[in-house]
N, C-alpha and C positions, 0 to 999 in steps of 0.2 A: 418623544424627545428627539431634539437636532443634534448631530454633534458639527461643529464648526473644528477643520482641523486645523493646527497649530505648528509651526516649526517649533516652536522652543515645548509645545506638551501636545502630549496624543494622546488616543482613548485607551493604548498599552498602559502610561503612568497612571492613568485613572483606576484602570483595573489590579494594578498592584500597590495601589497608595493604600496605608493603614483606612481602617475603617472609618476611624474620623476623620481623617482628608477628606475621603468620601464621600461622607455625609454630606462636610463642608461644602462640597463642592456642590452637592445637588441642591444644596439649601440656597448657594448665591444664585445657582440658575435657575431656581422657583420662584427666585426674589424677583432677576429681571427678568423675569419672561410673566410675570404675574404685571409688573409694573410697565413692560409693553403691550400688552393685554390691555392695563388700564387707560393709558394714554390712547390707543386707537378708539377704545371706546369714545374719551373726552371726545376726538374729532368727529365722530359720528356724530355724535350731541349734538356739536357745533357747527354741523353741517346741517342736520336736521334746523336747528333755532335760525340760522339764517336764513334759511330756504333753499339753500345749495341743491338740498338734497330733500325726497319726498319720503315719507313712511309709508307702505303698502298696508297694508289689512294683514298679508303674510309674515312679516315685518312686527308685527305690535308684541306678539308673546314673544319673541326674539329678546325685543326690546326690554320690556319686564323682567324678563331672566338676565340681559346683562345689567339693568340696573341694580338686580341683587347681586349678582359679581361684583360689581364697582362699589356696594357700599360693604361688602366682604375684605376687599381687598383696602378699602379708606381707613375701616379698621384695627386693620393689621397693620398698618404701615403708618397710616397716622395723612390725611389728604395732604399736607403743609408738608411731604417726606416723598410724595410724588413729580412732584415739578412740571407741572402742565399747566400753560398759562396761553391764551389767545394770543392773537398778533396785538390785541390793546392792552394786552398784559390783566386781563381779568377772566377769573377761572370761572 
């Protein structure tokens, strides 16, 4: 985990916030960090489908494992809860 520090919160308030703040708070940074996770995937995809970009032999079991992260995390979030659309506006 990253901490990004904050003038108005630091990782002291985190550490004395009740238990459920806590929670809370690692729950929303599982959420975005799960859902930028997802999106760079997307571009990968979409760099791959246009030709941008090549797949290696090294590359393919990569690939397989994040497609089951990406349908892990479509799940949980629901894909239409993500917001990742091309520049044509088609996911």
């Amino acid at each position: 985990m990253e901490w990004i520090p904050s003038d108005e919160f630091s990782r002291r308030d985190v550490a004395h916030a009740p238990a459920a703040e806590r929670q809370a708070i690692h729950e929303a940074y599982s959420e975005f960090w799960d859902k930028v996770w997802w999106n760079r995937h997307q571009n990968w995809l979409h760099r791959l489908k246009t030709g941008e970009e090549t797949l290696t032999e090294e590359q393919k079991p990569i690939l397989e494992q994040a497609k089951r992260g990406a349908r892990r995390i479509e799940k949980k979030y629901g894909r239409k809860n993500l917001g990742w659309t091309t520049s044509s506006g088609v996911c």
